[in-house]
N, C-alpha and C positions, 0 to 999 in steps of 0.2 A: 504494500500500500504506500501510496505518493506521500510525504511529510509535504504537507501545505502550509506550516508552521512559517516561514518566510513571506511567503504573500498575505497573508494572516494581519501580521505583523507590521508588513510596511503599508496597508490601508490600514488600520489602527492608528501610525503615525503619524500619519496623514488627514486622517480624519479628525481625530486628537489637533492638530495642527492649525486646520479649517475652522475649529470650533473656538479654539482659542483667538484667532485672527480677528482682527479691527472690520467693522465694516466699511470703512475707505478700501480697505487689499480688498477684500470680497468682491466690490464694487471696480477695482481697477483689473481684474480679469482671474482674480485667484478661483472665484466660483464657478465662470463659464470654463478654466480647467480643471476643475473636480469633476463639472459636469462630463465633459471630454472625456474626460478619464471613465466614468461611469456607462457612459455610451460603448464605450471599444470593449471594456470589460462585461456590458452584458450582449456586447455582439459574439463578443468572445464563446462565455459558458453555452448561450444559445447554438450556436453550430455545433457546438461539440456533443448538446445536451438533442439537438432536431437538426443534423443532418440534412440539406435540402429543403427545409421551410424558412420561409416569408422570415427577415427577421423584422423585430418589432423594436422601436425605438423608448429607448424610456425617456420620459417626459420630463421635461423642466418643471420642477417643481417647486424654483425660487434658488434664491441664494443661500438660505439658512437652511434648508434641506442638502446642500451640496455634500456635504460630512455625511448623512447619512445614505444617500445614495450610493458614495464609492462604498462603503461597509457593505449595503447588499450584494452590489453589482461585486464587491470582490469576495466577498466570501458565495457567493455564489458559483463564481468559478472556480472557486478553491475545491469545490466538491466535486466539481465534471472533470478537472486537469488529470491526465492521462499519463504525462509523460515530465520527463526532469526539464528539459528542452522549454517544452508550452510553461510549465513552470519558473524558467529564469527568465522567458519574455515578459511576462505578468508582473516578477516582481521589476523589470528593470522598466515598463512602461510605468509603474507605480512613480519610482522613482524621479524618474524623469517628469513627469506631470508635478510633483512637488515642485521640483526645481524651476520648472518654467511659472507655479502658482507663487513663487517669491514666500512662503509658509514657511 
């Protein structure tokens, strides 16, 4: 069985991160990349999870839900990831979405 225990982990910090942030950073693009980030991760687990079906977008649901959106969208794929490979992409787009969110 896959240790998801790293991608876990880096939406945790991330979200942890969001929540803590000013609403000026929110507002200056931190949230539209959490959102980002929550999109690719739930296109992610979705292919892996339905193969060949329609994927479905998750919705803007504000700035202040951005935090919690990557926790679903990540620990969601933390359950369908298959492979060590799909696994270091996950955490290193995590990563990288903080970095560009200035959190």
């Amino acid at each position: 069985m896959l240790d998801t225990t790293p991608l876990t982990r880096a939406v945790d910090h991330f979200a942890d991160r969001l929540r803590a942030a000013p609403q000026s950073r929110l507002q200056r693009g931190a949230a539209a990349e959490a959102l980002a980030l929550a999109r690719e991760l739930a296109l992610r687990a979705q292919r892996l999870e339905e193969p060949g079906s329609p994927p479905r977008e998750m919705p803007d649901a504000g700035m202040f839900a951005a935090a919690d959106q990557i926790m679903v969208a990540g620990n969601d794929l933390a359950v369908v990831l298959r492979s060590e490979g799909e696994l270091v992409e996950a955490v290193e787009l995590v990563a990288e979405a903080e970095k560009r969110a200035g959190v």
